[in-house]
MIKEKE-434705 format. One line per field, with one value per residue: residue number from 1; x, y, z of N, C-alpha, C in turn. Coordinates in pm, whole numbers. Last residue first. Example, Ala and Ser with C-alpha at 12.3 -4.5 7.8 and 13.67 -1.06 7.14 Angstrom:
residues 2
i 2;1
nxx 1285;1319
nyy -225;-569
nzz 708;780
caxx 1367;1230
cayy -106;-450
cazz 714;780
cxx 1290;1320
cyy 3;-330
czz 787;780
END
This chain:
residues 322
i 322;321;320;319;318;317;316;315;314;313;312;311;310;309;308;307;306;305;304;303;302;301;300;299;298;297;296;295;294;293;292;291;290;289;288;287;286;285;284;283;282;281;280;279;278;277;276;275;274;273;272;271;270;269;268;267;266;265;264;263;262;261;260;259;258;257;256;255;254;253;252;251;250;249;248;247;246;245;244;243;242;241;240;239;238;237;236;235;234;233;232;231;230;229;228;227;226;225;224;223;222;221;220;219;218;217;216;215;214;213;212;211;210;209;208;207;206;205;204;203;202;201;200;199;198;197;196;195;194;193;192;191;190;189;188;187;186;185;184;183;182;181;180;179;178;177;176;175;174;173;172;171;170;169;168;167;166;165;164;163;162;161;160;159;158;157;156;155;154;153;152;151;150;149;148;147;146;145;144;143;142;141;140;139;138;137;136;135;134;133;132;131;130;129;128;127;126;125;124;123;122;121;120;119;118;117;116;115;114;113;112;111;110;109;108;107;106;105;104;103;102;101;100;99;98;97;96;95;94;93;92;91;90;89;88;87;86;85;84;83;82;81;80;79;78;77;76;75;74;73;72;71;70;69;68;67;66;65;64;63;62;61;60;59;58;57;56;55;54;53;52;51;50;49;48;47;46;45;44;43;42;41;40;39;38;37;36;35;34;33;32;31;30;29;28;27;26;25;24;23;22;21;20;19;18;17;16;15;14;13;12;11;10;9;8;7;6;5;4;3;2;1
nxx 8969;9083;9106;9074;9030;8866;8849;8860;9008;9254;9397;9198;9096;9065;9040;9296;9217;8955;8726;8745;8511;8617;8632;8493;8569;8758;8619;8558;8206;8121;8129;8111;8122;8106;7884;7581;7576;7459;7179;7132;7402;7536;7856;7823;7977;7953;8081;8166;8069;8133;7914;7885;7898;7612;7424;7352;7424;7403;7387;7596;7931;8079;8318;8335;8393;8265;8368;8452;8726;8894;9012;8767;8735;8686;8625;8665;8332;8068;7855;7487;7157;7159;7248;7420;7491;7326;7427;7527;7587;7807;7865;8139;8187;7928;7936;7796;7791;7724;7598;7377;7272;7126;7283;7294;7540;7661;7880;7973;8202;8209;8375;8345;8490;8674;8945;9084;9031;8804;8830;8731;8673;8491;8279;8067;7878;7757;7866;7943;8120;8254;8484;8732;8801;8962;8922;8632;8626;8418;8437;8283;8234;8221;8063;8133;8223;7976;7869;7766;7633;7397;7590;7752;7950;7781;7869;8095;8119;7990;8146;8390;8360;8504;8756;8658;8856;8845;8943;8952;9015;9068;8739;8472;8491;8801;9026;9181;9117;9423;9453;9449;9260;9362;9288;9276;9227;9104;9116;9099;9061;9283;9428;9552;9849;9996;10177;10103;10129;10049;9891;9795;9637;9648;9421;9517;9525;9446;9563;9293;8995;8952;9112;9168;9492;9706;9929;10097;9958;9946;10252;10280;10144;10293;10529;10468;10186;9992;10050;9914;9906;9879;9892;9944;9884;9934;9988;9748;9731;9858;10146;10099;10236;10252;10307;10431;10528;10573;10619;10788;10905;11059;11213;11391;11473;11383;11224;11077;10979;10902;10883;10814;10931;10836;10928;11053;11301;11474;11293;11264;11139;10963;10942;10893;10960;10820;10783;10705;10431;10394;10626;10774;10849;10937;10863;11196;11517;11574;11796;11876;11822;11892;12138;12268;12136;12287;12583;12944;13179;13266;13640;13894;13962;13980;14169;14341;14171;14153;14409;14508;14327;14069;13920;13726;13441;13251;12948;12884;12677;12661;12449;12453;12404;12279
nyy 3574;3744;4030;4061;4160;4044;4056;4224;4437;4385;4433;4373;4593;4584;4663;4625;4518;4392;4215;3933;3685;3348;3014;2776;2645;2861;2958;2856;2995;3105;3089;3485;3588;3748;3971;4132;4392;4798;4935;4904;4937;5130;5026;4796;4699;4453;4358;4129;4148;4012;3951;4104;3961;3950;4148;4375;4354;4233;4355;4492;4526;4586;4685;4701;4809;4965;5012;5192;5299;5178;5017;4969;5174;5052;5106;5027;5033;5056;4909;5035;5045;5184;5128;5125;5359;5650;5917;6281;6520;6649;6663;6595;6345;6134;5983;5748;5569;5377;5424;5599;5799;5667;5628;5824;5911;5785;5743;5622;5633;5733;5772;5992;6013;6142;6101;5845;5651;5764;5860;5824;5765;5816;5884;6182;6362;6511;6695;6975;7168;7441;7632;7736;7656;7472;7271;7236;6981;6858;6769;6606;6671;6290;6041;5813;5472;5234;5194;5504;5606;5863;6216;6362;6421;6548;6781;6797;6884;7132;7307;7227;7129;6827;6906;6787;6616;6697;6659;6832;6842;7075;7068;7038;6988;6851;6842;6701;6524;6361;6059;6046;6349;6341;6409;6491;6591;6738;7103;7361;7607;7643;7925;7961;8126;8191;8143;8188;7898;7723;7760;7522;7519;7319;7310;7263;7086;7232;7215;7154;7086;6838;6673;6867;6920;6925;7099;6927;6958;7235;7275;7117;7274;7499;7393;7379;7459;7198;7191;7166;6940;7079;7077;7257;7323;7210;6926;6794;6643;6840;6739;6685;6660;6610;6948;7260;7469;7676;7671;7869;7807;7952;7890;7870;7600;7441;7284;7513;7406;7391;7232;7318;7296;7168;7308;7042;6782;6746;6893;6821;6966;6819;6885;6858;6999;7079;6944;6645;6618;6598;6662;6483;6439;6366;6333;6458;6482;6622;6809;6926;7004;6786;6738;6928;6820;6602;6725;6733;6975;7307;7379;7384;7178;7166;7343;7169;6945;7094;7181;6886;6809;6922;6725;6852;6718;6694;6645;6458;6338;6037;5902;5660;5682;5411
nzz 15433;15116;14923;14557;14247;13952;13610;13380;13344;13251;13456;13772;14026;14415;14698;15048;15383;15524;15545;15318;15305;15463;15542;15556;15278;15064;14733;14507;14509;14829;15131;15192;14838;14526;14423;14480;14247;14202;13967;13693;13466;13321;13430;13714;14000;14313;14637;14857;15188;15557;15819;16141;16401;16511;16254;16104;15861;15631;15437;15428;15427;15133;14911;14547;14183;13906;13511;13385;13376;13295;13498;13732;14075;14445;14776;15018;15176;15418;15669;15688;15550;15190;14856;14554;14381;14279;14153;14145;13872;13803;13490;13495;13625;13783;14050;14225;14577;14863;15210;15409;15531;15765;15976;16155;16102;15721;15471;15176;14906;14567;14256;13932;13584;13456;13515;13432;13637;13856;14257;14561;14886;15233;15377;15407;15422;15122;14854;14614;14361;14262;14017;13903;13666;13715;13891;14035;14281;14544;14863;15103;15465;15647;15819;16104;16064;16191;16483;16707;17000;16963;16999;17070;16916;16680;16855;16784;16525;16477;16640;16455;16090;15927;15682;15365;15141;14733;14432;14075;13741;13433;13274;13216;12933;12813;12658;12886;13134;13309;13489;13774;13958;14306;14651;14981;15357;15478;15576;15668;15372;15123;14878;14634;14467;14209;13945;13693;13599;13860;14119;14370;14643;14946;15215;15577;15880;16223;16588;16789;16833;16776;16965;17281;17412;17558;17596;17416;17194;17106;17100;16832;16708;16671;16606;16293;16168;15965;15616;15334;15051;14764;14343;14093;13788;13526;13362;13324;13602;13869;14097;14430;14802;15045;15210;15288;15445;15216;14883;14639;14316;13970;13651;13514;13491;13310;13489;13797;14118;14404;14731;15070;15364;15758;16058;16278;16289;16051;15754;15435;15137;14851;14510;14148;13830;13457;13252;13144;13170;13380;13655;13934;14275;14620;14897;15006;15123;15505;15683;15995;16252;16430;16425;16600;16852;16921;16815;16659;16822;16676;16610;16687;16545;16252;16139;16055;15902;15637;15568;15484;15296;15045;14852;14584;14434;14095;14042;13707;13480;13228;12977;12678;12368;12157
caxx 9092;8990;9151;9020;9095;8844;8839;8747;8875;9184;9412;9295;9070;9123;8989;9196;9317;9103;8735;8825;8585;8539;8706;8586;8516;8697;8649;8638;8284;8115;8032;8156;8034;8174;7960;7704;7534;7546;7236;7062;7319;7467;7775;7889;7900;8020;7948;8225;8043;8127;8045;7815;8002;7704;7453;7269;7478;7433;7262;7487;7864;7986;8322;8368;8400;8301;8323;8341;8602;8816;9069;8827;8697;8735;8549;8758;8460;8076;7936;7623;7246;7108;7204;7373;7524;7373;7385;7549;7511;7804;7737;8075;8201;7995;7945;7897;7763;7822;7634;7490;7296;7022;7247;7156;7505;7625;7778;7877;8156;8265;8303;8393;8399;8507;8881;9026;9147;8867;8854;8821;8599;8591;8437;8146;7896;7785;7840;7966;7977;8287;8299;8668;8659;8952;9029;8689;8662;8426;8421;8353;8148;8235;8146;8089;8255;8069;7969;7728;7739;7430;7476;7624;7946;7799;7700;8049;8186;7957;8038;8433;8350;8369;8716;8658;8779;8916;8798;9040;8967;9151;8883;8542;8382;8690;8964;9201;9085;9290;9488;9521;9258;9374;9295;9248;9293;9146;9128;9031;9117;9180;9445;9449;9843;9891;10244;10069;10124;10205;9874;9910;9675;9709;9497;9501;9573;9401;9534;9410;9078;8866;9130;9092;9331;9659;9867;10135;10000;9843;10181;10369;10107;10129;10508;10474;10316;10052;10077;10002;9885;9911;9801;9980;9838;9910;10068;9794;9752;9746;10110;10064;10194;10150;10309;10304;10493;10541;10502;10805;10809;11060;11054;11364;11564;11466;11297;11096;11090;10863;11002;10758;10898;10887;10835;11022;11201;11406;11375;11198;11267;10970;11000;10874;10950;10808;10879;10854;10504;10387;10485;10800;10770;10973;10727;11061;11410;11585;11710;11914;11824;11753;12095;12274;12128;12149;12549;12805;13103;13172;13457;13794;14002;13897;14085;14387;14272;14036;14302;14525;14346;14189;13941;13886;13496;13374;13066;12903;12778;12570;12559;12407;12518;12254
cayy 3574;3643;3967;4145;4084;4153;4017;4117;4452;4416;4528;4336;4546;4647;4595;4663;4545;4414;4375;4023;3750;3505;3136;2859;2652;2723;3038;2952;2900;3112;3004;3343;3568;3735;3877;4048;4295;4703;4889;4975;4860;5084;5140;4806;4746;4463;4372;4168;4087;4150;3914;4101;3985;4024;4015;4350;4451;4117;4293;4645;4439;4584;4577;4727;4690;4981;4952;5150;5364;5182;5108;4947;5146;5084;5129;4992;5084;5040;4993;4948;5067;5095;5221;5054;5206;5513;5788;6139;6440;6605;6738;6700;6501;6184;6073;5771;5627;5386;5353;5483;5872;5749;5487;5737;5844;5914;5680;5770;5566;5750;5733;5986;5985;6147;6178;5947;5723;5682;5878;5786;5824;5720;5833;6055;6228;6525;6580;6957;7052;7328;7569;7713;7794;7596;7387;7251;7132;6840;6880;6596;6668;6441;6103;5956;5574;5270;5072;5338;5531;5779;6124;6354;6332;6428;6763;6804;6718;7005;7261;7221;7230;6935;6831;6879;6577;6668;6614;6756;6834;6929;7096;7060;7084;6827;6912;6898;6520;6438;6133;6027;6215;6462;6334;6553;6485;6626;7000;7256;7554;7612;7787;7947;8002;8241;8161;8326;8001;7737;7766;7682;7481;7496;7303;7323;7090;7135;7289;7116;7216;6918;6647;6803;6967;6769;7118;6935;6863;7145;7351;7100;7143;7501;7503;7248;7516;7391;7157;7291;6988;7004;7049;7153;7292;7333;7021;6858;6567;6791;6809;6636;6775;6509;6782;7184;7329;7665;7679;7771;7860;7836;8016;7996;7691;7534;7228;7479;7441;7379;7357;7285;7338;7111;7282;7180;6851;6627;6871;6808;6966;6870;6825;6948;6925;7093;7092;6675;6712;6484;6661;6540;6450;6436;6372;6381;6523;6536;6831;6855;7079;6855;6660;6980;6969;6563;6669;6755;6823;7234;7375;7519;7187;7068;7376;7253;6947;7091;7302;7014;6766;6953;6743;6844;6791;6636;6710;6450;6417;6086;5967;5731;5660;5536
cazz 15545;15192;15039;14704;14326;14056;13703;13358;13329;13159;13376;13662;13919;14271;14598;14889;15242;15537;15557;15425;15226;15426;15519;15723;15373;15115;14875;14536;14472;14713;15066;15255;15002;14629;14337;14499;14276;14217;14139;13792;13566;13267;13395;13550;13930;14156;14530;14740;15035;15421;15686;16024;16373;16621;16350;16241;15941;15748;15418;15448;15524;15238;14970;14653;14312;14049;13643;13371;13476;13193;13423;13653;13930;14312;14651;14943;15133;15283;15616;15664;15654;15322;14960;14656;14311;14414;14168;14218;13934;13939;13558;13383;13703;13659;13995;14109;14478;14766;15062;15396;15400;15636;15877;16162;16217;15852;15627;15246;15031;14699;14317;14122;13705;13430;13590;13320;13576;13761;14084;14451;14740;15118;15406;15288;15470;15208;14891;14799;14403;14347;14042;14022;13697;13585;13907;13841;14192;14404;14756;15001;15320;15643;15724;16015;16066;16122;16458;16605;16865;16991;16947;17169;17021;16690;16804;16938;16586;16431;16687;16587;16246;15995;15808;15464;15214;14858;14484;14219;13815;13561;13307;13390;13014;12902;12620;12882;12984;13325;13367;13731;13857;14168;14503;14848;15250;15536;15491;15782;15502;15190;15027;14660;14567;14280;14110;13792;13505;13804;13964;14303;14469;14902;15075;15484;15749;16075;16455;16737;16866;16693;16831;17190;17345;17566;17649;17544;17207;17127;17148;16962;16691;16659;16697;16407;16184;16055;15753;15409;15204;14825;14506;14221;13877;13522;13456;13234;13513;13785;13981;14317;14699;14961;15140;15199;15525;15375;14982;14756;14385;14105;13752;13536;13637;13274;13447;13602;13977;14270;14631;14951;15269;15602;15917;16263;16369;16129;15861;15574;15246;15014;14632;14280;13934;13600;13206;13211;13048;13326;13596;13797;14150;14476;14798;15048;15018;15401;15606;15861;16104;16416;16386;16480;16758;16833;16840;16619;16774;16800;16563;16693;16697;16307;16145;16090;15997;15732;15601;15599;15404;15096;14939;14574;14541;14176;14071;13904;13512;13403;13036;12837;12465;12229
cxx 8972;9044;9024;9073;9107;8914;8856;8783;8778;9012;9297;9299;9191;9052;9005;9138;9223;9120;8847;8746;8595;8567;8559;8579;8539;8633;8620;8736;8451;8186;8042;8102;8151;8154;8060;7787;7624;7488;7357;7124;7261;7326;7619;7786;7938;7935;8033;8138;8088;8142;7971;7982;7917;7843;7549;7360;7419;7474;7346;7402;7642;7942;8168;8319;8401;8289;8334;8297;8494;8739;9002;8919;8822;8702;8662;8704;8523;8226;8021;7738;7414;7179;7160;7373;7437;7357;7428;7423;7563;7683;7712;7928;8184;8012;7996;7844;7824;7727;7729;7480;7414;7092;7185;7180;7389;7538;7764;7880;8093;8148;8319;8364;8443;8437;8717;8978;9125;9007;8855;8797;8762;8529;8496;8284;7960;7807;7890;7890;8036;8117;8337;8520;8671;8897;9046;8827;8703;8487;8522;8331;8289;8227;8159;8151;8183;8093;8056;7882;7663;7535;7485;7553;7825;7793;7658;7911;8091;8010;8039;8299;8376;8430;8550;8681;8777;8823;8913;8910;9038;9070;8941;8652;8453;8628;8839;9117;9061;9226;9393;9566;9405;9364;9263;9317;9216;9289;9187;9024;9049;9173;9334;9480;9694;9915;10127;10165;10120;10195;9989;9908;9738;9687;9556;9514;9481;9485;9533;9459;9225;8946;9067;9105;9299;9488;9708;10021;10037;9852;10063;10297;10197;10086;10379;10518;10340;10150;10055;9974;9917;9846;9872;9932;9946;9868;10041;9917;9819;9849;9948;10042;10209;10117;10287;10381;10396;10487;10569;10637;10852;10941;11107;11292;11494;11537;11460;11190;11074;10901;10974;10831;10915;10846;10912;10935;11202;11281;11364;11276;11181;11086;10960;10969;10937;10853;10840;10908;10629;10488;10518;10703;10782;10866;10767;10963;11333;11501;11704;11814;11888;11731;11948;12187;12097;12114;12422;12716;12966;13160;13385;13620;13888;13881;13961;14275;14293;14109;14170;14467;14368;14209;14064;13880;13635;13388;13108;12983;12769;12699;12559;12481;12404;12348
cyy 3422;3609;3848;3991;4129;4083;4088;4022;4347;4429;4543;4462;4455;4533;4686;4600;4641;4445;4439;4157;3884;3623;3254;3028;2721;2787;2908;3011;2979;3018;3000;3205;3489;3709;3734;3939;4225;4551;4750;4991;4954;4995;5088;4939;4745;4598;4431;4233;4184;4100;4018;4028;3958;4010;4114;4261;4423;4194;4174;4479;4486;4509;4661;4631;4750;4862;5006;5084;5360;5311;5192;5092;5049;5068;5146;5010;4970;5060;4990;5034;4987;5096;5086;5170;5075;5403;5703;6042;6257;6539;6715;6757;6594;6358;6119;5878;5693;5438;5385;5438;5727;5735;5546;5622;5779;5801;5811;5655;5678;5678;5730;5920;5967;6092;6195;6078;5864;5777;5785;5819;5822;5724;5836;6032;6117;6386;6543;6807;6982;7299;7475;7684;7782;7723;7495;7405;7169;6980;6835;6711;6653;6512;6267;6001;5701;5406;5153;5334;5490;5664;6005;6239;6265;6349;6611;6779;6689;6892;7161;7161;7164;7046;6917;6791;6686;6709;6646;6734;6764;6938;7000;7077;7163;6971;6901;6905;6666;6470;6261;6101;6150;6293;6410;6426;6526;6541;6862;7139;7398;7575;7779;7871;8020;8113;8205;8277;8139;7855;7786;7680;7586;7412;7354;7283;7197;7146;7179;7172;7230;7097;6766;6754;6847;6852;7042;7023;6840;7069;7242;7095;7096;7340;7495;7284;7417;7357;7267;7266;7080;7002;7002;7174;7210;7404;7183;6942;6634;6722;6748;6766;6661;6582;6739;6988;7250;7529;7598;7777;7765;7913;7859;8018;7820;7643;7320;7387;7432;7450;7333;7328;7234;7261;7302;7191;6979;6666;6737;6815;6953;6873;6901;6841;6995;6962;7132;6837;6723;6502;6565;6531;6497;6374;6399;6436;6406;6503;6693;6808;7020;6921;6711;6860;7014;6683;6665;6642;6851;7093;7281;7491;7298;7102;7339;7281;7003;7041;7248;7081;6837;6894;6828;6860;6787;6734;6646;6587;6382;6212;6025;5779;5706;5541
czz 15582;15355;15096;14781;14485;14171;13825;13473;13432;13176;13279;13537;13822;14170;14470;14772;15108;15426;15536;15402;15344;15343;15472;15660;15506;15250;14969;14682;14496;14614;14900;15181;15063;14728;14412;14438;14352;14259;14119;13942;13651;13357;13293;13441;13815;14083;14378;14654;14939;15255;15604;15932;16227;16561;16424;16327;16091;15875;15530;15496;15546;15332;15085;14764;14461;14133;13813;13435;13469;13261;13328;13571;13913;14163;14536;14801;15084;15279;15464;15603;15700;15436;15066;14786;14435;14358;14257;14173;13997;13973;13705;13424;13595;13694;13852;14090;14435;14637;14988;15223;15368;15507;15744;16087;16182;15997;15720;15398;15137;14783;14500;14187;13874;13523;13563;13398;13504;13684;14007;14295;14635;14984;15334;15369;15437;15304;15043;14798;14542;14388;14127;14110;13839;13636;13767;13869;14110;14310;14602;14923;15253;15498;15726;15926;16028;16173;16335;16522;16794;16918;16975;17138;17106;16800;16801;16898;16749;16466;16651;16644;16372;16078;15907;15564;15301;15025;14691;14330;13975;13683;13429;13378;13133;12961;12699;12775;12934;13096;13359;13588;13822;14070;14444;14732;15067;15453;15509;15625;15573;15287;15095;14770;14599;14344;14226;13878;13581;13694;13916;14123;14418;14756;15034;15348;15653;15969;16335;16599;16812;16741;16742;17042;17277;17513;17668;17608;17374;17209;17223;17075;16845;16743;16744;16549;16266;16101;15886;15534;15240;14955;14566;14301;13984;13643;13456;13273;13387;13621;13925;14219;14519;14847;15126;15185;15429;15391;15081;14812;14497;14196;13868;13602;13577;13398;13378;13607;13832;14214;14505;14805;15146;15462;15783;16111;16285;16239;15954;15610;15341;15112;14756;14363;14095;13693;13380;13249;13042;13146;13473;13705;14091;14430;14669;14930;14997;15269;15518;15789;16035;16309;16319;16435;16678;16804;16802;16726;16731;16750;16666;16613;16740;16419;16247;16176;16112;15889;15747;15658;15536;15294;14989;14781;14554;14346;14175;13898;13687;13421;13145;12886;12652;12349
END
């Protein structure tokens, strides 16, 4: 098989530019400011779509999605972390504010909850319609999605609360983990969206059939880790109680969930965190993983730090000891 790469050539002409050189401005940090560099490429899965982000060095980034055939293109305004859906029929991204906006804020030293928010934007590549959402934290799209599936491609992504609602918070008394905020669940088909509320941290299986995510609210009430099957959104709790929960991951399979807690040592004055395990089918996750375990010498712990993943095939589980 031959491989083959084209280039275009440029034909320097010496003189001209030369000539020429005396009457143009140096370049200084200026011009530096508008130059543009390509960020977030991606190429759906189908190969018949790619995207990209022009960033400047200062000011707002666009968003540039193309046929493969150069017949249809689309832009979105300050979008990034932008993801084709799995069936390419779909892109999600960020939509930044304006960085004017943000500048702005910035020097006049507001509040985190006054400040302007990220937005979603999904664009339906078949219309060019853009849907945009607002006060958005962050969003995941399954890896694979299952087009003959009920829900169609599905995407899960994090509100940021209200303004009141943070100030409400402040009032309240600390505590050690993080508040959560609601998660939205969306059948980018129909647009049907299931809300879950208080959640740090949440993740997909591959397949998109299932969701799993990390809850804590102030009191401790809504703490844990629980699954979603996204054909009927009903949540289950793999483990409940007061503590903090994360690095929640499936197996490949999305038959399993690992993650990490401190829920049954949350009191001391430096709680250790335990490796727990699930497996569809089980009533409640188990610990698999302690300070003390085989494995793990003496002194050592198993880490709050880093992530917990799966081997390929399933049948082991690999997380940080410190």
């Amino acid at each position: 098989m031959h491989r083959l790469i084209s280039c275009l050539v440029a034909t320097v002409l010496i003189a001209p530019i030369a000539a020429s050189a005396q009457s143009k401005k140096p370049l200084d940090h200026s011009a530096y400011d508008i130059w543009k560099t390509i960020e977030d490429q991606e190429i759906s899965d189908d190969g018949r779509w790619v995207l990209y982000a022009l960033v400047p060095q200062e000011g707002d980034a666009e968003l540039r999605i193309q046929s493969a055939n150069g017949e249809t293109s689309y832009t979105i305004p300050r979008g990034r972390s932008a993801r084709f859906t799995d069936d390419g029929t779909f892109v999600v991204t960020l939509i930044k504010p304006e960085h004017i906006l943000v500048k702005e804020a910035k020097q006049q030293k507001q509040k985190p909850d006054e400040q302007p928010k990220d937005s979603l934007g999904i664009l339906d590549l078949s219309t060019g319609d853009v849907l945009r959402i607002e006060r958005v934290k962050s969003f995941k799209v399954p890896e694979e999605g299952e087009p003959d599936s009920s829900t169609g491609p599905g995407q899960a992504g994090e509100r940021e609360q209200q303004p009141q609602q943070e100030e409400e918070e402040e009032k309240k008394e600390e505590k050690d983990n993080q508040v959560g905020t609601v998660l939205v669940l969306r059948d980018l088909n129909t647009g049907a969206e299931r809300r879950y509320e208080s959640i740090v941290e949440y993740t997909f299986s591959d397949a998109g059939d299932r969701l799993a995510y990390a809850a804590s609210s102030k009191d401790g009430s809504a703490d844990g880790v629980f699954s979603v099957v996204t054909n009927d959104g009903v949540s289950t709790a793999l483990m409940t109680g007061e503590g903090i929960y994360k690095a929640v991951a499936f197996d490949d399979a999305g038959e399993q969930v690992a993650f990490l807690s401190n829920r049954d040592d949350y009191q001391a004055d430096q709680p250790a965190f335990i490796l727990y395990h699930w497996q569809d089918g089980k009533d409640e996750a188990s610990a698999i993983a302690a300070g003390g375990s085989a494995g793990i010498p003496d002194g050592w712990w198993v880490s709050e730090s880093g992530q917990v993943s799966f081997s390929e095939s399933g049948e082991r589980v690999l997380f940080r000891t410190a």
